[in-house]
N, C-alpha and C positions, 0 to 999 in steps of 0.2 A: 714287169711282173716279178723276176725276181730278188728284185731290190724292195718289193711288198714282201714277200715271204721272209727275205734276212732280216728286216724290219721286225714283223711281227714275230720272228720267233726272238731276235733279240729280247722285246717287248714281254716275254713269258719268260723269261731264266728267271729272274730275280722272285717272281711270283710262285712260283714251280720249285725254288730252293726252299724259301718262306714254310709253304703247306709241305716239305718233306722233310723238314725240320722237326716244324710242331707235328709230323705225324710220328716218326719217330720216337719224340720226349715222349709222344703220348705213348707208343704201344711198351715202352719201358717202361711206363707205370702202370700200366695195365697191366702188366704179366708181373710184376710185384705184387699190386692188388691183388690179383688172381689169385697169386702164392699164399701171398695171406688168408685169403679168406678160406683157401683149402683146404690150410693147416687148421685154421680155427674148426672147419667141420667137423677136418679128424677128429680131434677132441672133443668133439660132442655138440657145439656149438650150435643153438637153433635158431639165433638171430646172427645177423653179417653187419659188421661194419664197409659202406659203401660212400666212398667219394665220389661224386659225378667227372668226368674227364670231358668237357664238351670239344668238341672238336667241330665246324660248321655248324650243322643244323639237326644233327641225329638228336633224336630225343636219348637221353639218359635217367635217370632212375631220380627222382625228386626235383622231376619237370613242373610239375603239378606242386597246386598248393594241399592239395587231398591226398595221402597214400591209397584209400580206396580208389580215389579215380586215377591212381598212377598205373597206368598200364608196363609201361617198361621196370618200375620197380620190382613189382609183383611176378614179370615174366624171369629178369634176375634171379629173384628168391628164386623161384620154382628150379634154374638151371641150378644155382647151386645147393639144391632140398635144402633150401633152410625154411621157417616160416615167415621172416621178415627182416628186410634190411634196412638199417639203421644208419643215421646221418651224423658222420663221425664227431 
């Protein structure tokens, strides 16, 4: 029994490094993005330039081939009051 558990945890490091890597790169570009698109508000800005960061399976903002049917795009805009964001 527990030569299954040193096993299986062995078996997740390299997995568990992997996804805390790329979660990392990603939330560092995310809080770049963020910054940007803030600053563009300040200044007035009523459209956002938006990269997607896919990360697994989370839907992100020009999932869809429709901006009307993009639900995540449009709930974006709405967090950062712009009227629409745009695919850089």
């Amino acid at each position: 029994m527990g030569a299954l558990a040193l096993g299986s945890t062995i078996a997740l490091v390299r997995p568990v490094y992997v996804l805390n890597k790329t979660t990392v790169h990603r939330s560092i570009a995310w809080d770049n993005q963020n910054a940007g698109i803030r600053a563009d508000v300040a200044e007035g800005a009523t459209e956002a330039t938006y990269r997607p960061m896919n990360i697994g399976w989370l839907a992100e903002p020009f999932f869809t081939s429709s901006y009307e049917r993009d639900w995540a795009a449009q709930c974006a805009a709405r967090y950062y009051q712009v009227d629409r964001l745009r695919r850089p």
